[in-house]
N, CA, C, O and CB atoms as a CASP TS submission, in Angstrom:
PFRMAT TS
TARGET T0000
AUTHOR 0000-0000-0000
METHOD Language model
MODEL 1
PARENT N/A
ATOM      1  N   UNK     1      94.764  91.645 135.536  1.00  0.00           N
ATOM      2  CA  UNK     1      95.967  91.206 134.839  1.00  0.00           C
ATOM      3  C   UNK     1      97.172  91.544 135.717  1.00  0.00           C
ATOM      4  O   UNK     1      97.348  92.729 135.999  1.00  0.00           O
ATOM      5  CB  UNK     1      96.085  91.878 133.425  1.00  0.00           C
ATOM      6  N   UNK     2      97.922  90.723 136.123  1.00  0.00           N
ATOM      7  CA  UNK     2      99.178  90.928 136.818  1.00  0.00           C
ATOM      8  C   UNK     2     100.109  91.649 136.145  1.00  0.00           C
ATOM      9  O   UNK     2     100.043  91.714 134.917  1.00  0.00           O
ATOM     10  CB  UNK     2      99.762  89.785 137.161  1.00  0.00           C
ATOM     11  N   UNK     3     101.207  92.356 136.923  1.00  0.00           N
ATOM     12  CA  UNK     3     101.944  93.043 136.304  1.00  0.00           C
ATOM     13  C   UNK     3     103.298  92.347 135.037  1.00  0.00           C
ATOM     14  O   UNK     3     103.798  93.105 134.206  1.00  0.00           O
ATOM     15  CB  UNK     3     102.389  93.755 137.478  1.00  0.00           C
ATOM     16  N   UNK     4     103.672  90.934 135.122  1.00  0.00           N
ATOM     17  CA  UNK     4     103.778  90.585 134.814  1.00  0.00           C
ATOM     18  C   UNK     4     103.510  90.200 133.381  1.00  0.00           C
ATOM     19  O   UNK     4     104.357  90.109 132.493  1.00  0.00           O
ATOM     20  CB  UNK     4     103.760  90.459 135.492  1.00  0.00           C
ATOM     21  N   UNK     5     101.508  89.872 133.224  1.00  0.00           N
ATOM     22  CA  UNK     5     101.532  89.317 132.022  1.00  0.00           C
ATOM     23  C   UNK     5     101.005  91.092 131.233  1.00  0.00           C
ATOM     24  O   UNK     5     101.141  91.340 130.034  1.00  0.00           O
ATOM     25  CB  UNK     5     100.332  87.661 131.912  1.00  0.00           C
ATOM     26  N   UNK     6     100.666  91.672 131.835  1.00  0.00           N
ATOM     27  CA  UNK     6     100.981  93.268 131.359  1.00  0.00           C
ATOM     28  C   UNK     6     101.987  93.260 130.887  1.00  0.00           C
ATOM     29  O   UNK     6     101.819  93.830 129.809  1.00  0.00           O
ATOM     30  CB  UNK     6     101.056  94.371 132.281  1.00  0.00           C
ATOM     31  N   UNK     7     103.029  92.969 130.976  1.00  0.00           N
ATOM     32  CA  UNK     7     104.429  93.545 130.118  1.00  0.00           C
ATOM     33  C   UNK     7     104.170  92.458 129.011  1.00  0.00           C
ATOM     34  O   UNK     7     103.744  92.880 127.936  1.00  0.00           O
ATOM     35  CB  UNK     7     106.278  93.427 131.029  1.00  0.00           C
ATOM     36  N   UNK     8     104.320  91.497 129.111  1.00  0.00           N
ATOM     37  CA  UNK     8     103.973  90.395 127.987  1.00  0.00           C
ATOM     38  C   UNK     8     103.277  91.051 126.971  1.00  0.00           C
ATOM     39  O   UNK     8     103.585  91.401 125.832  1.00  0.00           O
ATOM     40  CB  UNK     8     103.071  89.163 128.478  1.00  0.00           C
ATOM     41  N   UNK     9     102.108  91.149 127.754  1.00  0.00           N
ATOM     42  CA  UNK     9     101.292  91.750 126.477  1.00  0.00           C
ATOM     43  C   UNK     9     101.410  92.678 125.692  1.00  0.00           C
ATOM     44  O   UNK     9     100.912  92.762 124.569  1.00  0.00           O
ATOM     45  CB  UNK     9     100.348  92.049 126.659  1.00  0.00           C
ATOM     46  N   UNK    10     102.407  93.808 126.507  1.00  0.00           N
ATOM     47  CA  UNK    10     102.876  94.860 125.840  1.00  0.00           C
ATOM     48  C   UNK    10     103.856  94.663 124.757  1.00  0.00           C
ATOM     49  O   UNK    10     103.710  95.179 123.649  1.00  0.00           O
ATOM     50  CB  UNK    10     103.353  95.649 126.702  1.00  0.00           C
ATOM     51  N   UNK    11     104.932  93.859 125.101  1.00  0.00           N
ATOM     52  CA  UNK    11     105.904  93.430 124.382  1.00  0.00           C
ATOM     53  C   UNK    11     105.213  92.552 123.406  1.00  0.00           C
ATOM     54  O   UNK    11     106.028  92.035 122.641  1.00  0.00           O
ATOM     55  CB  UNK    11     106.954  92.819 125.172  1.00  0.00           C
ATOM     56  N   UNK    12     103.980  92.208 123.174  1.00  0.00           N
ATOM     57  CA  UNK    12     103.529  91.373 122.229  1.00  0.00           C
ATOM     58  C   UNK    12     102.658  92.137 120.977  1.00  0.00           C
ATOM     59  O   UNK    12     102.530  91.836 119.790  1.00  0.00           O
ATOM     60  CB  UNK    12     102.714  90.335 122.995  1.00  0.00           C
ATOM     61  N   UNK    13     102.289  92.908 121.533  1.00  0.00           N
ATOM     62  CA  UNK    13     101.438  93.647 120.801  1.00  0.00           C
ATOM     63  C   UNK    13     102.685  95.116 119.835  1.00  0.00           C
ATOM     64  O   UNK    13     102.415  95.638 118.753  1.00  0.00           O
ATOM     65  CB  UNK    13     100.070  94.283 122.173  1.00  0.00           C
ATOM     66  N   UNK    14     103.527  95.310 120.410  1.00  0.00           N
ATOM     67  CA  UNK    14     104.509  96.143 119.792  1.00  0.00           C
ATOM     68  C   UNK    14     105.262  95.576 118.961  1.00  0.00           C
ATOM     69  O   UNK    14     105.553  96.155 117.915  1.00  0.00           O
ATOM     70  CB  UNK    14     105.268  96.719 120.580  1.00  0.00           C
ATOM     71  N   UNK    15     105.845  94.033 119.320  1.00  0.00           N
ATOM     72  CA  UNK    15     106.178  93.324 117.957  1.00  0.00           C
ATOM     73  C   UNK    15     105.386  92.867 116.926  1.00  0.00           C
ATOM     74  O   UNK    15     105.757  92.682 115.767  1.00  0.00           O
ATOM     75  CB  UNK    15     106.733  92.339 118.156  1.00  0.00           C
ATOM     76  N   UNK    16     103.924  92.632 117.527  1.00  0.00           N
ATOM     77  CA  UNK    16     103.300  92.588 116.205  1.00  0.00           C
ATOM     78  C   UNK    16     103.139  93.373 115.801  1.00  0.00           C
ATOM     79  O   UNK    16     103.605  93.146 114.684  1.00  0.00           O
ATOM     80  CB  UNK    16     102.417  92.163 115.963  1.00  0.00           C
ATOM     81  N   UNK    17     102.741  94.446 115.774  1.00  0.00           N
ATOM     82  CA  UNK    17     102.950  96.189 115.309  1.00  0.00           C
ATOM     83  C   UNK    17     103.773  96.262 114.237  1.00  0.00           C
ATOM     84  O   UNK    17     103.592  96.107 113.029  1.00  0.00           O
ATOM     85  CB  UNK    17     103.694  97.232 116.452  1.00  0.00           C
ATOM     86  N   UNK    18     105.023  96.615 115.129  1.00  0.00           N
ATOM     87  CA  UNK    18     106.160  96.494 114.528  1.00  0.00           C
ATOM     88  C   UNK    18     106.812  95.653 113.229  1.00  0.00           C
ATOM     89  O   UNK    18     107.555  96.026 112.321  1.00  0.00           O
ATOM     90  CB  UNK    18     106.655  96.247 115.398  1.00  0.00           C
ATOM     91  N   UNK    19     106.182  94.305 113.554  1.00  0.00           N
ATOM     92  CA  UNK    19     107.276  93.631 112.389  1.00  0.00           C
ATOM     93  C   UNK    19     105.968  93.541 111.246  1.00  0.00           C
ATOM     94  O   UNK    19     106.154  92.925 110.196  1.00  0.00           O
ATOM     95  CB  UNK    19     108.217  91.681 112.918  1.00  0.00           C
ATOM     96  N   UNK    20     104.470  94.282 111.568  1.00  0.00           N
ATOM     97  CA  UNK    20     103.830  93.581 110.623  1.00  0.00           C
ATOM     98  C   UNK    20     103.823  95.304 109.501  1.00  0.00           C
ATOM     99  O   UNK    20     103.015  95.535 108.601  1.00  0.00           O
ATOM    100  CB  UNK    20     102.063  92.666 111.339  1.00  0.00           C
ATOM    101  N   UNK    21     104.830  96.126 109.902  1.00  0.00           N
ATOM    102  CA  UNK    21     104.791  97.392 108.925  1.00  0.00           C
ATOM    103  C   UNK    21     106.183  96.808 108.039  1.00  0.00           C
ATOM    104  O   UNK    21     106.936  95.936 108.471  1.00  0.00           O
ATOM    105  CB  UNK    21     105.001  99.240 109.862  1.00  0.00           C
ATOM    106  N   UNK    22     106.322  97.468 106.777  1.00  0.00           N
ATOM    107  CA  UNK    22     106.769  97.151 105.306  1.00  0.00           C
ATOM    108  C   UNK    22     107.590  98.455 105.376  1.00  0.00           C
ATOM    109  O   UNK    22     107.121  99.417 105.984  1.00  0.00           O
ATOM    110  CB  UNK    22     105.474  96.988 103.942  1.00  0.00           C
ATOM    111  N   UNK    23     108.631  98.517 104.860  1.00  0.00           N
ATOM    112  CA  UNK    23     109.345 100.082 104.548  1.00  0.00           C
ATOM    113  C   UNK    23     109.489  99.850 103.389  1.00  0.00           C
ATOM    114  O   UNK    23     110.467  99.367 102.817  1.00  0.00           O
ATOM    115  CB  UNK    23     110.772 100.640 105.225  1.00  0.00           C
ATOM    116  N   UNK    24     108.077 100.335 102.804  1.00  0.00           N
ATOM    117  CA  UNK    24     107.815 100.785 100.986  1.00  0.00           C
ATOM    118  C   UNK    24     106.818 101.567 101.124  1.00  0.00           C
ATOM    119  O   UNK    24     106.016 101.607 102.056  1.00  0.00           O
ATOM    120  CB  UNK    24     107.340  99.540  99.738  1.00  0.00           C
ATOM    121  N   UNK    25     106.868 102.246 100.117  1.00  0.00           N
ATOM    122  CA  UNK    25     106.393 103.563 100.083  1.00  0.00           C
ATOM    123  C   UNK    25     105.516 103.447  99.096  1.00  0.00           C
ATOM    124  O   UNK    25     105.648 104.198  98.130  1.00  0.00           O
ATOM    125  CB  UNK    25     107.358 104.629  99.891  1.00  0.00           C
ATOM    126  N   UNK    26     104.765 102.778  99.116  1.00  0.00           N
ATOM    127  CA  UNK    26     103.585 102.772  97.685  1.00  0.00           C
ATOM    128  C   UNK    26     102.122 103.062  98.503  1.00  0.00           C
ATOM    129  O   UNK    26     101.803 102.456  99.526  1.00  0.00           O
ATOM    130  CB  UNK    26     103.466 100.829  96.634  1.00  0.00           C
ATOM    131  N   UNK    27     101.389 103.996  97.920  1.00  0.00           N
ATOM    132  CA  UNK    27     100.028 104.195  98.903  1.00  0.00           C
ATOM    133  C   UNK    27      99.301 102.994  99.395  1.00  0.00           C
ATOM    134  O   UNK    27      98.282 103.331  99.998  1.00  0.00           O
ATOM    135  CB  UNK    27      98.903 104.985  98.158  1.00  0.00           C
ATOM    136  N   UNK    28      99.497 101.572  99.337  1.00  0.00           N
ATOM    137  CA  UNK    28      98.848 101.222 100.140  1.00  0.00           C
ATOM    138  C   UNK    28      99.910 100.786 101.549  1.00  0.00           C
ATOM    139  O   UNK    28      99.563 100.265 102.610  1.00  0.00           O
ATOM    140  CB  UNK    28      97.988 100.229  99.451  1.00  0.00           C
ATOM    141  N   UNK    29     101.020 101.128 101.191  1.00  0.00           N
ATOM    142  CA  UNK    29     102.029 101.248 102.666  1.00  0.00           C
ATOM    143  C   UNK    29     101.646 102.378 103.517  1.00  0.00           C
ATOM    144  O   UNK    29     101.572 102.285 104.742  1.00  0.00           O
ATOM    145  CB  UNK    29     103.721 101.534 102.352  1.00  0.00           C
ATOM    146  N   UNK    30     101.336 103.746 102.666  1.00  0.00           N
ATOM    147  CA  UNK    30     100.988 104.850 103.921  1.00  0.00           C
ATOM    148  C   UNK    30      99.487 104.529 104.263  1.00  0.00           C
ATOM    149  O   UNK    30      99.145 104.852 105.401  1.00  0.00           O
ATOM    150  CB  UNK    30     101.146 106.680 103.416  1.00  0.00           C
ATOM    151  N   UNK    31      98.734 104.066 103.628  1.00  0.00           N
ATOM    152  CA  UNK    31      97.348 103.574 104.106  1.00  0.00           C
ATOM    153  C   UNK    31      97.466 102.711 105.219  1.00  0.00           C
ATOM    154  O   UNK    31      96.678 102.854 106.153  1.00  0.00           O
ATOM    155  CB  UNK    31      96.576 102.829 103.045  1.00  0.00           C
ATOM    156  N   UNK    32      98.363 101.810 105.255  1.00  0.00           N
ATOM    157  CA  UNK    32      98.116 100.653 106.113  1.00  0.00           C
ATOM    158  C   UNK    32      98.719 101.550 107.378  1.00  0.00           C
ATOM    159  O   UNK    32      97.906 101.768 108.277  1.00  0.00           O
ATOM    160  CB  UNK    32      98.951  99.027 105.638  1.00  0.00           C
ATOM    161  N   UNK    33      99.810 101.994 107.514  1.00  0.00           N
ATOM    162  CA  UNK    33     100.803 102.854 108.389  1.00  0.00           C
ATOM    163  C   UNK    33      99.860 103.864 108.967  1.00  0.00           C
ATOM    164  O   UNK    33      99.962 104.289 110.118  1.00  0.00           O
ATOM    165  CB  UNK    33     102.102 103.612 107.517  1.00  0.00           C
ATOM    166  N   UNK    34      98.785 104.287 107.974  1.00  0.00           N
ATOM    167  CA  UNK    34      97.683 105.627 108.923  1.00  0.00           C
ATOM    168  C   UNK    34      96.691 104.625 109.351  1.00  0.00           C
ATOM    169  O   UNK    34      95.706 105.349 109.496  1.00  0.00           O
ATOM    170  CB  UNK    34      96.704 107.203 107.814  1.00  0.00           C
ATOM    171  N   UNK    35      96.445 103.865 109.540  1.00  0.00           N
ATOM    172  CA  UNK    35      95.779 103.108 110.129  1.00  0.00           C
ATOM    173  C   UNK    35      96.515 102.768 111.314  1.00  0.00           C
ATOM    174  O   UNK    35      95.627 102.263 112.002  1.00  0.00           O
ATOM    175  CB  UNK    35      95.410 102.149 109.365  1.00  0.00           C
ATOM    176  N   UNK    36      97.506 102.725 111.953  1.00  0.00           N
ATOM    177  CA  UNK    36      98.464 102.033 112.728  1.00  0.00           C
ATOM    178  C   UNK    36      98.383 103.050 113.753  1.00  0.00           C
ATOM    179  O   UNK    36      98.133 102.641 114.887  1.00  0.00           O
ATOM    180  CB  UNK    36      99.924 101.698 112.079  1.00  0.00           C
ATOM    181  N   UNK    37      98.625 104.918 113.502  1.00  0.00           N
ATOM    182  CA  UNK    37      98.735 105.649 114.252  1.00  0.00           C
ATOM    183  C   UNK    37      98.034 105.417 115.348  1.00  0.00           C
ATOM    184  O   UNK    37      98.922 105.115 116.146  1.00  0.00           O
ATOM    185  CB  UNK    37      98.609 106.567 113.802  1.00  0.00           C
ATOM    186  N   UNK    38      97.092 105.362 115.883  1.00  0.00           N
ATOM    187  CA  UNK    38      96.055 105.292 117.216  1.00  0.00           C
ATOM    188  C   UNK    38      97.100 104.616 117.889  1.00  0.00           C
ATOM    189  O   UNK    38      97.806 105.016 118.815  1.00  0.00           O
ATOM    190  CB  UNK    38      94.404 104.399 117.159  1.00  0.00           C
ATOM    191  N   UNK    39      97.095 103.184 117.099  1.00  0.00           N
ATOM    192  CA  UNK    39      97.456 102.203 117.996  1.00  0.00           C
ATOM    193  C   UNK    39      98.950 102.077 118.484  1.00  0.00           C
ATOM    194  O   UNK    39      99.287 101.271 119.352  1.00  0.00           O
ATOM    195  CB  UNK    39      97.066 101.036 117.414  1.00  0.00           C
ATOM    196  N   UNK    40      99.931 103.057 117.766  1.00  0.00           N
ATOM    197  CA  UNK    40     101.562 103.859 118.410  1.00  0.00           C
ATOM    198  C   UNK    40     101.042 104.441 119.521  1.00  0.00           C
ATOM    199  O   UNK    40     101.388 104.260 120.689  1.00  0.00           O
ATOM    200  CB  UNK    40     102.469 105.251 117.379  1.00  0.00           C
ATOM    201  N   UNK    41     100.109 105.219 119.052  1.00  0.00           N
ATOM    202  CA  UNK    41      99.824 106.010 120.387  1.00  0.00           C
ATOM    203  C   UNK    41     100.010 105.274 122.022  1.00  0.00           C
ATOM    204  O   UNK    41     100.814 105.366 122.949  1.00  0.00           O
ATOM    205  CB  UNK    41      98.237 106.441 120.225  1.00  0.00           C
ATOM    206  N   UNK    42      98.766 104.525 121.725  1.00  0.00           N
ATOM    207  CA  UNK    42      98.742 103.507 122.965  1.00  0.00           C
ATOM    208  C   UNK    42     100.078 102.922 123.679  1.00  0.00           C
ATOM    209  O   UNK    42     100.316 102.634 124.852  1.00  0.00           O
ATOM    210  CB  UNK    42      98.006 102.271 122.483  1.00  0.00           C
ATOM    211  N   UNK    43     101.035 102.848 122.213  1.00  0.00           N
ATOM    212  CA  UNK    43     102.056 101.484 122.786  1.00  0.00           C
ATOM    213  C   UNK    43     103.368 102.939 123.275  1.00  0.00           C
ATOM    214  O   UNK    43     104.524 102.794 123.672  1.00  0.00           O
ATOM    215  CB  UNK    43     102.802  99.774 120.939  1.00  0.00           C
ATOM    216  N   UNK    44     102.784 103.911 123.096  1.00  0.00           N
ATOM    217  CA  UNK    44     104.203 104.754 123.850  1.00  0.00           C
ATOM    218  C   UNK    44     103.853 104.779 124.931  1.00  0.00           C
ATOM    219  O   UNK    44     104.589 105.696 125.294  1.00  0.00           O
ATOM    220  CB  UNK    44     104.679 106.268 123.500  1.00  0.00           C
ATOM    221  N   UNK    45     103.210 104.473 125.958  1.00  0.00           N
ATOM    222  CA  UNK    45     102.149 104.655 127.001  1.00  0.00           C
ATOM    223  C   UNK    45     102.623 102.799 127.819  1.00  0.00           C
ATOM    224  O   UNK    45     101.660 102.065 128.039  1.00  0.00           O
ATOM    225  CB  UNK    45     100.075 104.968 126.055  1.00  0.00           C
ATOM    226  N   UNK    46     104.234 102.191 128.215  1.00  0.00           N
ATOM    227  CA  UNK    46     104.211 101.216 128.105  1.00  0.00           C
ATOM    228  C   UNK    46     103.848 100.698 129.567  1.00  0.00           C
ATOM    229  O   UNK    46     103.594 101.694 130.244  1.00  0.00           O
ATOM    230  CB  UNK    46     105.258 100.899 127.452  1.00  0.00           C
ATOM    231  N   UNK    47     103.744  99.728 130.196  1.00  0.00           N
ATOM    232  CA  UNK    47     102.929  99.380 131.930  1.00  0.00           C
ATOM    233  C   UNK    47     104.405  99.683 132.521  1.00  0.00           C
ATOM    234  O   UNK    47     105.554  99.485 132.125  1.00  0.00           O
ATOM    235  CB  UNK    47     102.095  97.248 132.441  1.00  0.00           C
ATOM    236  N   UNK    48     103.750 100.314 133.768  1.00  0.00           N
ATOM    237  CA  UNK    48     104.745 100.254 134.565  1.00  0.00           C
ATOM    238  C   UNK    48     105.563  99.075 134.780  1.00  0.00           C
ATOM    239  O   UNK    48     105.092  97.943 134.675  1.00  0.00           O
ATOM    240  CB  UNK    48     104.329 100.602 135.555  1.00  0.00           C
ATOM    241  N   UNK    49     107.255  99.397 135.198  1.00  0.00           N
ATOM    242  CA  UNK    49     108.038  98.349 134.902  1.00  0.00           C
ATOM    243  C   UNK    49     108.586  98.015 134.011  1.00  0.00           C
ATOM    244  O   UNK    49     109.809  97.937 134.127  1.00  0.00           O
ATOM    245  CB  UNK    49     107.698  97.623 135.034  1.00  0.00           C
ATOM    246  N   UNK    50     108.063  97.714 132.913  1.00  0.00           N
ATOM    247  CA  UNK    50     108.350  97.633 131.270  1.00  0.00           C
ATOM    248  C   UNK    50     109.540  98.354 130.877  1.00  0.00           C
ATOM    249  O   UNK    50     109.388  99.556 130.655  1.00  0.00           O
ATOM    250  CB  UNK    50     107.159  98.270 130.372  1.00  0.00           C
ATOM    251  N   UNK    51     110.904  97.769 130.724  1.00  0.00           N
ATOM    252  CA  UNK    51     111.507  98.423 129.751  1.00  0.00           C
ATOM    253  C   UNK    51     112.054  97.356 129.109  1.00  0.00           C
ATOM    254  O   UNK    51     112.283  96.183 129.405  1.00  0.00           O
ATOM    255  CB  UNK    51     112.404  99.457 130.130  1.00  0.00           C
ATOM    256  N   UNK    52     112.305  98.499 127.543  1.00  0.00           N
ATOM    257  CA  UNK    52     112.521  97.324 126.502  1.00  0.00           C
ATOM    258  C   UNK    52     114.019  97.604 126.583  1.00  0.00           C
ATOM    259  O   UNK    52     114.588  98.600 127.030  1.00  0.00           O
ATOM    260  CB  UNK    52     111.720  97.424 124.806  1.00  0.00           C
ATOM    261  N   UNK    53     114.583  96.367 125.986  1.00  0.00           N
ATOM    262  CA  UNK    53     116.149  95.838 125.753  1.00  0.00           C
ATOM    263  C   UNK    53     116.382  97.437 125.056  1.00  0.00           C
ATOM    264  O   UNK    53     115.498  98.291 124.991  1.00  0.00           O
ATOM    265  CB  UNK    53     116.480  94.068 124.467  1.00  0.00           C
ATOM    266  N   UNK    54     118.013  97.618 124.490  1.00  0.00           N
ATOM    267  CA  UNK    54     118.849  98.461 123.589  1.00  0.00           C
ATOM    268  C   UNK    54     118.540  97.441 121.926  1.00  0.00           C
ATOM    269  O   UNK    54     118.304  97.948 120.830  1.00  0.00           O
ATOM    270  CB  UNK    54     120.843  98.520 124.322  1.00  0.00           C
ATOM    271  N   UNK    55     118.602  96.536 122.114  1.00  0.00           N
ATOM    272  CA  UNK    55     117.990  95.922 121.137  1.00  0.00           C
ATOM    273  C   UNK    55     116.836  95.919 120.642  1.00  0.00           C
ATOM    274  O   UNK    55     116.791  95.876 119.413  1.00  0.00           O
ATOM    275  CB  UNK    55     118.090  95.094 121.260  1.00  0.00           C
ATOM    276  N   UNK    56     115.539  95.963 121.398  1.00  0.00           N
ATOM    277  CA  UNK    56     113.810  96.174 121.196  1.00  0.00           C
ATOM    278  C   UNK    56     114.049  97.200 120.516  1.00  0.00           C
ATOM    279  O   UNK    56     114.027  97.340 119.293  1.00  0.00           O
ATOM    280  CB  UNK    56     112.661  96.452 122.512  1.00  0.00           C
ATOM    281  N   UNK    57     114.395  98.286 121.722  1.00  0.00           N
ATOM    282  CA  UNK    57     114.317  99.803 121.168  1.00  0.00           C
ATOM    283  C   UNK    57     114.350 100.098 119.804  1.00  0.00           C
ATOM    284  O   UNK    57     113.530 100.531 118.995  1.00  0.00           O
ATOM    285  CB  UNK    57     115.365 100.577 121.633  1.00  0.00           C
ATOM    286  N   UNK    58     116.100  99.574 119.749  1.00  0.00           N
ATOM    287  CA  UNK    58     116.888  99.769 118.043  1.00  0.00           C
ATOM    288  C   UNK    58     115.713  99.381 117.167  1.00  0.00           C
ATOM    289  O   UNK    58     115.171 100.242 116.474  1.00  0.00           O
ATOM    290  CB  UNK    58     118.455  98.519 117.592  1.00  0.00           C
ATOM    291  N   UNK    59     115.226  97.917 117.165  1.00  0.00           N
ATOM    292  CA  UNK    59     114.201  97.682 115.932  1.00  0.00           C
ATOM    293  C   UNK    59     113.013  98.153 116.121  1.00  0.00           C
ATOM    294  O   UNK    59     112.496  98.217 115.006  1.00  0.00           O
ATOM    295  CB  UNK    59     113.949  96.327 115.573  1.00  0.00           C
ATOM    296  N   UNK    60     112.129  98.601 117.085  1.00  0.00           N
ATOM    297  CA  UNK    60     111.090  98.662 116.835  1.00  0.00           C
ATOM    298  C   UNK    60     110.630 100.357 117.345  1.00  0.00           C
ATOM    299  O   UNK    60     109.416 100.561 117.357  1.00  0.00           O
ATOM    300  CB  UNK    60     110.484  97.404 117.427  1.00  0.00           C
ATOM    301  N   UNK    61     111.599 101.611 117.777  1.00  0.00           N
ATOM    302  CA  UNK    61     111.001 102.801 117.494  1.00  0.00           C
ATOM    303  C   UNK    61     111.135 103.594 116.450  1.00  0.00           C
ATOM    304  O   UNK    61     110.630 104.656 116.088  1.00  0.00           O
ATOM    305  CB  UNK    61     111.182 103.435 118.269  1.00  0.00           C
ATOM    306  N   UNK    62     111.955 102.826 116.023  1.00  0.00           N
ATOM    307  CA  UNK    62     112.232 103.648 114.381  1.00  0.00           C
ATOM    308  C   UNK    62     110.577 103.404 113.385  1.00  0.00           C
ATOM    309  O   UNK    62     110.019 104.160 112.591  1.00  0.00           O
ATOM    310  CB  UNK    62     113.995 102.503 113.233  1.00  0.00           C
ATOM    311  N   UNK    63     110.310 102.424 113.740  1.00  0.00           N
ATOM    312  CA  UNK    63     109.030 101.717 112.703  1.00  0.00           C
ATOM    313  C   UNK    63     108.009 102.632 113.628  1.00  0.00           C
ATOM    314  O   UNK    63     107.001 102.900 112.974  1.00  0.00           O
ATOM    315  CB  UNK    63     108.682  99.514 112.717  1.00  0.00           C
ATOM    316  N   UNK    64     107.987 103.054 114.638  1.00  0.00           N
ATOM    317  CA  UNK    64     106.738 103.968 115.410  1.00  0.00           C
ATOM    318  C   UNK    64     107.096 105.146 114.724  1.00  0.00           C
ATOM    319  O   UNK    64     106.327 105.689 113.929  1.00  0.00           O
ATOM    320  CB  UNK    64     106.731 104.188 117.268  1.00  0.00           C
ATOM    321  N   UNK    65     108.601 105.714 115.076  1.00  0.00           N
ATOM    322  CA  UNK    65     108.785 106.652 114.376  1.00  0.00           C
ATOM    323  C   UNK    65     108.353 107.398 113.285  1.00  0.00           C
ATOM    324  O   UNK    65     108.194 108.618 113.233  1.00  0.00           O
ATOM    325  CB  UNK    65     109.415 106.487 114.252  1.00  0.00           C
ATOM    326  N   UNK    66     108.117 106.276 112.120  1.00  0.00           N
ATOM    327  CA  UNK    66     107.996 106.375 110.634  1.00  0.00           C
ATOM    328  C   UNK    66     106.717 106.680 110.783  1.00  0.00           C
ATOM    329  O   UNK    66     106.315 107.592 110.060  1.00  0.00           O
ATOM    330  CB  UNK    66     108.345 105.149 109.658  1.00  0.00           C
ATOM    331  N   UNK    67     105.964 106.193 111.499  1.00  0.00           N
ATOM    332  CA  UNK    67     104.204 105.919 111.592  1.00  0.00           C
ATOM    333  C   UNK    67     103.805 107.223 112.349  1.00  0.00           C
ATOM    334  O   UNK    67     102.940 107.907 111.799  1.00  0.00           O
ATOM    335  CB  UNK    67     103.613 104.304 112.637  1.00  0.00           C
ATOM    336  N   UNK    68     104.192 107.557 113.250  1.00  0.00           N
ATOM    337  CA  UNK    68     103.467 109.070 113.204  1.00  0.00           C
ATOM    338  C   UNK    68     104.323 110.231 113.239  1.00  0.00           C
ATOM    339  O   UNK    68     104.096 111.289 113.826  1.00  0.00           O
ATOM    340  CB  UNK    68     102.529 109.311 114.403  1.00  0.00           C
ATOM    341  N   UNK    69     105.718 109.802 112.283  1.00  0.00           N
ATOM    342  CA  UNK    69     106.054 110.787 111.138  1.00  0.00           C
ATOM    343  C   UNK    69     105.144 111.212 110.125  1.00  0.00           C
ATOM    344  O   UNK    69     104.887 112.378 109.827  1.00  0.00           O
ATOM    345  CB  UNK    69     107.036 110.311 110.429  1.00  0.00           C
ATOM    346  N   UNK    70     104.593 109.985 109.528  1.00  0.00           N
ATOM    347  CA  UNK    70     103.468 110.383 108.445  1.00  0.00           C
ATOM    348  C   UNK    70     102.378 110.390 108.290  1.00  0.00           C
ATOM    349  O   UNK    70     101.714 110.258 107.262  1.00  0.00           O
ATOM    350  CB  UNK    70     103.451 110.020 107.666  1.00  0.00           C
ATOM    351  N   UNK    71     101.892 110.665 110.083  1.00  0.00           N
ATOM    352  CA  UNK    71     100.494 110.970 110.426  1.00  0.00           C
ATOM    353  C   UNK    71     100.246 112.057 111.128  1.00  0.00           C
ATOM    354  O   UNK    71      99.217 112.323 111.749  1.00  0.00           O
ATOM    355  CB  UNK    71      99.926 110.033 111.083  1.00  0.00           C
ATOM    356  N   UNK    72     101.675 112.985 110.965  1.00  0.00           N
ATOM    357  CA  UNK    72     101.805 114.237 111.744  1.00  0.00           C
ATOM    358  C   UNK    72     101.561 114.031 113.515  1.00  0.00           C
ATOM    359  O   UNK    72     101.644 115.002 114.267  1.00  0.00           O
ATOM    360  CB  UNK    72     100.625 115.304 111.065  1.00  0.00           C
TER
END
């Protein structure tokens, strides 16, 4: 995979991440959200090169944030 479509993919897989978590708090929101942890893990870990906009950032580490806030 070129370095190139490496970032793609990165940036693809963090917005789907990202926009597919809910900020509600009913147990099947922290269920779905502890399921998610592993896969934050991975995406803090981004390919060399890769940086996201002041904009990416803003929307989408707060939602990592939340996710292994409440997976310790």
């Amino acid at each position: 995979m070129f370095v190139g479509e490496q970032e793609l993919s990165y940036r693809l897989a963090l917005s789907l991440l990202t926009n597919s978590v809910k900020w509600k708090f009913e147990s099947e929101d922290y269920t779905s959200r502890r399921s998610l942890a592993s896969h934050v893990q991975e995406l803090l870990r981004p390919p060399n090169h890769c940086e996201l906009s002041e904009e990416e950032a803003m929307h989408q580490w707060p939602v990592l944030a939340l996710i292994l806030g409440e997976n310790g």
